[in-house]
C-alpha positions, 0 to 999 in steps of 0.5 A, spaced: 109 890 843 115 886 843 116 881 838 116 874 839 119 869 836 117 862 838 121 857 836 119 848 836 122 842 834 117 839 831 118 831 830 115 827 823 114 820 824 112 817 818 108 811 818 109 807 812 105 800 810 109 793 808 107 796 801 110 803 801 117 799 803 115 794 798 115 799 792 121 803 795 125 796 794 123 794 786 125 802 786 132 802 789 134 795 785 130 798 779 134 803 779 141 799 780 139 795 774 138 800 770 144 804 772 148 798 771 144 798 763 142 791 764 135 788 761 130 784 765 132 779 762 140 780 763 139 781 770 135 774 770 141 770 768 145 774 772 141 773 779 137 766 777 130 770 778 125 769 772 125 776 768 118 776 768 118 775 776 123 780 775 118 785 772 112 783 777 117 785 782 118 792 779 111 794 778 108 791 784 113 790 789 111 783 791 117 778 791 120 772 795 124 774 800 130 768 797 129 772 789 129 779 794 136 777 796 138 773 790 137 780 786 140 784 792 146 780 790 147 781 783 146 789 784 148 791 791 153 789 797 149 785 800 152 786 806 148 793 806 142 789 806 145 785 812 147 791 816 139 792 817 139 787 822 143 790 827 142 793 833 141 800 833 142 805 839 135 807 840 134 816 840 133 818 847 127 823 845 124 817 840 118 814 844 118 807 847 110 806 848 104 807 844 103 811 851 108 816 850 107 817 843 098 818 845 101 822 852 105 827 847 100 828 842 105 825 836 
């Protein structure tokens, strides 16, 4: 008997909802302003955005996108916000229909 060894490349698409980014956002820019040892209420006269949209944000992700950007701004390099909009190359091996992904069962 000979010894085998199978080898695949396994591909992980993560599916994720409008919800599950909207969280990863209050995370990140909570995340900053606590490294940045600002309060709520600091960051809210820093940013314009009342602290206690500030705090909705944190726990339940839900904010408008204008206070989005305004807070982004008071922790962050906008610019890397704004990079997200360009075009990227598409991978060779990622699928480009829902046909491809049902065809090879991904």
């Amino acid at each position: 008997m000979s010894n085998c060894v199978f080898r695949a490349t396994v591909v992980n698409y993560l599916l994720l909802s409008e919800g599950d980014v909207q969280l990863a956002f209050a995370a990140h820019l909570q995340a900053l302003r606590k490294k940045a040892k600002l309060s709520r209420e600091a960051l809210a006269k820093k940013s314009t955005v009342p602290a206690s949209t500030i705090k909705k944000f944190e726990v339940t992700g839900l904010i408008s996108f204008r206070q989005l950007l305004l807070l982004w701004q008071s922790l962050d390099d906008l610019t890397r916000l704004y990079d997200l909009t360009k075009d990227l190359p598409q991978s060779k091996d990622a699928p480009t229909s829902i046909e491809q992904v049902l065809k090879n069962g991904l």
